[in-house]
MARZA-99186 format. One line per 4 residues: number of its first residue (from 1); their letters; for each residue x, y, z of N, C-alpha, C. Coordinates in steps of 0.001 Angstrom, whole numbers. Layout:
NUM) A) X:Y:Z:X:Y:Z:X:Y:Z; ...
end
This chain:
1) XXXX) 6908:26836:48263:5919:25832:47942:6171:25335:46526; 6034:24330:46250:6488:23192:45427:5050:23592:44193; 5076:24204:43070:4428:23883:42087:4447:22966:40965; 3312:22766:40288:3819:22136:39242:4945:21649:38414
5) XXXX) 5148:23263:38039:6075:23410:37214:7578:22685:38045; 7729:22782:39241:8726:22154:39634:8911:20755:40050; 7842:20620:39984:7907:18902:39829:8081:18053:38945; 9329:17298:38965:9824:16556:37936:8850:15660:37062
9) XXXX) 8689:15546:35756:8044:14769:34871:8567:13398:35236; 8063:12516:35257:8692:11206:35091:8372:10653:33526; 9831:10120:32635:9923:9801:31412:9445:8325:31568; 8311:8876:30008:6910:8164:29677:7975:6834:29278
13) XXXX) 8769:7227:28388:9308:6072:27709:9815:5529:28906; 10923:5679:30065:11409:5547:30537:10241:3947:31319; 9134:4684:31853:8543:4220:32295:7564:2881:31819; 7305:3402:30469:6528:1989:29356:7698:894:29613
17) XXXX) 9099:950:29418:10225:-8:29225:10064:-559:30984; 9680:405:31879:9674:-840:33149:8318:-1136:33595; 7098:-825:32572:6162:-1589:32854:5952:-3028:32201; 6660:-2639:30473:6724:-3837:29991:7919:-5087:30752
21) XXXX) 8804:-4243:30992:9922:-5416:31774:9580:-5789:32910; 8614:-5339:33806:7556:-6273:35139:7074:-7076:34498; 6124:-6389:32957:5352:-7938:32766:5706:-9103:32153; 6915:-8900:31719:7754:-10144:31163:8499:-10470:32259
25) XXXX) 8812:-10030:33386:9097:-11003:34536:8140:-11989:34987; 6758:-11393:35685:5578:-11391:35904:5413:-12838:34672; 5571:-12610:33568:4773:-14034:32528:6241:-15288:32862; 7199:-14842:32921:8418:-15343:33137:8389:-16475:34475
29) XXXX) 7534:-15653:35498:7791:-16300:36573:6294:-17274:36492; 5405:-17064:35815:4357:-17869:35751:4543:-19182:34880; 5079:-19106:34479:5852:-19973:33351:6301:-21463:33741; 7132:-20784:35214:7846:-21662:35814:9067:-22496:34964
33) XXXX) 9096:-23753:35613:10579:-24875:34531:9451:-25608:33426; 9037:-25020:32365:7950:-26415:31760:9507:-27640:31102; 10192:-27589:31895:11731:-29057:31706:10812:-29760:32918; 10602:-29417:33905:10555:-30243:35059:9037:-30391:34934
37) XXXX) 7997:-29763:34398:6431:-30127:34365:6400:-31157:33101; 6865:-30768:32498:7063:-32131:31335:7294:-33751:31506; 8921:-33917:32115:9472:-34732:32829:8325:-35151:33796; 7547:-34413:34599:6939:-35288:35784:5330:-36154:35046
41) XXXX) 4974:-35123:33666:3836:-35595:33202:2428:-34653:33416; 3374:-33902:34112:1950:-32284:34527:1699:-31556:32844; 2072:-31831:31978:1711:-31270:30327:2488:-31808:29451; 1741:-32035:28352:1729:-32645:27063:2816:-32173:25965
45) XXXX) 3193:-32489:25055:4435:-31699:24244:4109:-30648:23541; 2638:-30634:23654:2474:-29371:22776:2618:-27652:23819; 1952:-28725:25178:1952:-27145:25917:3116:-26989:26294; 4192:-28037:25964:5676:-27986:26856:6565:-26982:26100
49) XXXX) 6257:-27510:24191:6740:-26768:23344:6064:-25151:23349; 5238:-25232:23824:4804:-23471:23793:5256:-23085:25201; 5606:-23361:26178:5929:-22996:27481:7341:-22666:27353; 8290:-23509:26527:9726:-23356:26610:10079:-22347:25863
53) XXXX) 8961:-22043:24671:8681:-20739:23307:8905:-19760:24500; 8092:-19624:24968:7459:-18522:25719:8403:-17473:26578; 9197:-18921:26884:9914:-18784:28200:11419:-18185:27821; 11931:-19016:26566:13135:-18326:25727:13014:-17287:25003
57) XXXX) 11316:-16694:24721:11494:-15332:24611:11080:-14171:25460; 10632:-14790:26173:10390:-13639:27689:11720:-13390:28169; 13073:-14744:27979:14331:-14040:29049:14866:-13307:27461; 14748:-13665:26685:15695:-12744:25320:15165:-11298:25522
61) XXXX) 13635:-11412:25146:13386:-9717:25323:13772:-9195:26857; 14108:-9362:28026:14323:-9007:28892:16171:-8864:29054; 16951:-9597:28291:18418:-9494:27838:18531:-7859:26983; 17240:-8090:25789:17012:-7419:25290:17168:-5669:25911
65) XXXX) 15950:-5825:26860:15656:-4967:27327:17308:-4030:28689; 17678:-5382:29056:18989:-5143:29853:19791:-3563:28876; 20069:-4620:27362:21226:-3692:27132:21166:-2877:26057; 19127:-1931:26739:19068:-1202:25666:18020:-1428:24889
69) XXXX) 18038:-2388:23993:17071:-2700:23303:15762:-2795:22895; 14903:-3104:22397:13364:-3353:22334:13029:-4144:21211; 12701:-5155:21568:11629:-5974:20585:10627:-6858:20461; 10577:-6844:19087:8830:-7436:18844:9006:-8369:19753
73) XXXX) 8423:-8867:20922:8050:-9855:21802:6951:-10970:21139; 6232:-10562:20557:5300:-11664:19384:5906:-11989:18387; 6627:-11355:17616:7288:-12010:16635:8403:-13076:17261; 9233:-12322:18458:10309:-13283:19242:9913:-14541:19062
77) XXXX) 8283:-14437:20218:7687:-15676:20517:7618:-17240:19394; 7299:-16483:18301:7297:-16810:17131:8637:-17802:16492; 9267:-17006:16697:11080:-17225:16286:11158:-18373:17536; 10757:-18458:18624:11753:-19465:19754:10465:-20482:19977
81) XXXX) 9110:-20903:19013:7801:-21901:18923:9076:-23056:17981; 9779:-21751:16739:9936:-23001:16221:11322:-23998:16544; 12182:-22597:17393:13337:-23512:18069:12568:-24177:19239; 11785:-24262:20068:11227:-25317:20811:11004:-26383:20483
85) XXXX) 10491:-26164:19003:10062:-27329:18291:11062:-28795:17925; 12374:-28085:17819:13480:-28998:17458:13532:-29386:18766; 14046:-30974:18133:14415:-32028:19037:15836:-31463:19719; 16214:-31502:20894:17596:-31300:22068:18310:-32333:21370
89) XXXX) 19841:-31984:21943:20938:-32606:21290:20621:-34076:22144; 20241:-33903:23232:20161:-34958:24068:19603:-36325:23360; 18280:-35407:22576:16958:-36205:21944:17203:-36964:20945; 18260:-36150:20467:18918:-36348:18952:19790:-37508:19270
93) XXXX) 21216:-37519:20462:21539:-38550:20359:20675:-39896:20909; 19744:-39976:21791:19157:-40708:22211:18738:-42022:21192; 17762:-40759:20277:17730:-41374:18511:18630:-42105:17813; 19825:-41464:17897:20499:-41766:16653:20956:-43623:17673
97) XXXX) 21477:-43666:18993:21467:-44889:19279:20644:-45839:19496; 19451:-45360:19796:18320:-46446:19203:18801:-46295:17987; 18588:-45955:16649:18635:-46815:15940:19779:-47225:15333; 20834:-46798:15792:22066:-47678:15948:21894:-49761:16747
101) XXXX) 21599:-49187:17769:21116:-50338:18288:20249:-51429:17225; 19262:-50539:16869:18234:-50864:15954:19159:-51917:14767; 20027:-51194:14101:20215:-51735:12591:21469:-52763:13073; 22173:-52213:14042:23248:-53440:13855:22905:-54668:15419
105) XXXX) 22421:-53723:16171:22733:-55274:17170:22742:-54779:18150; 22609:-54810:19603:23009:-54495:20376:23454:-55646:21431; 22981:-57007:21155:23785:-58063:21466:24868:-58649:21525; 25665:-57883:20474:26680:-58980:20004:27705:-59324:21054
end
């Protein structure tokens, strides 16, 4: 008969690292594409810029978590509000030919 004592512990740490890595799937998958809710007009740039925050640090800490690692997930969040914040290369050139267009012509 199987006592206590012979029943394997299951490791606490072991276990915190795959409760936290469900719930950063779990926020990950709630998240959804905010590229494609944006684009259609389902949210505004502010919730788009905190959705894409959110979303580039839910898959980092979960990279994170892949190979080992652990980290501040609020501070992450923090760190990828303000890379959300920057304009895409896309955005950037978009810009720069408007106002290319803008100063010299786009008639000629």
């Amino acid at each position: 008969m199987d006592t206590e004592e012979d029943t394997p512990r299951p490791n606490d740490l072991q276990d915190g690292t795959m409760a936290e890595v469900n719930a950063l799937r779990d926020l990950l998958s709630q998240i959804g594409d905010p590229d494609a809710a944006h684009d259609a007009g389902v949210i505004d740039d502010d919730e788009y810029a905190e959705r894409k925050a959110r979303k580039l640090a839910y898959t980092a800490a979960l990279a994170a978590y892949d190979s080992g690692e652990t980290l501040d997930v609020s501070a992450l969040i923090d760190q990828m509000r303000e890379r959300a914040s920057q304009p895409t290369q896309t955005e950037q050139n978009t810009a720069n030919i408007d106002y290319l267009l803008m100063t010299v012509g786009g008639d000629q």
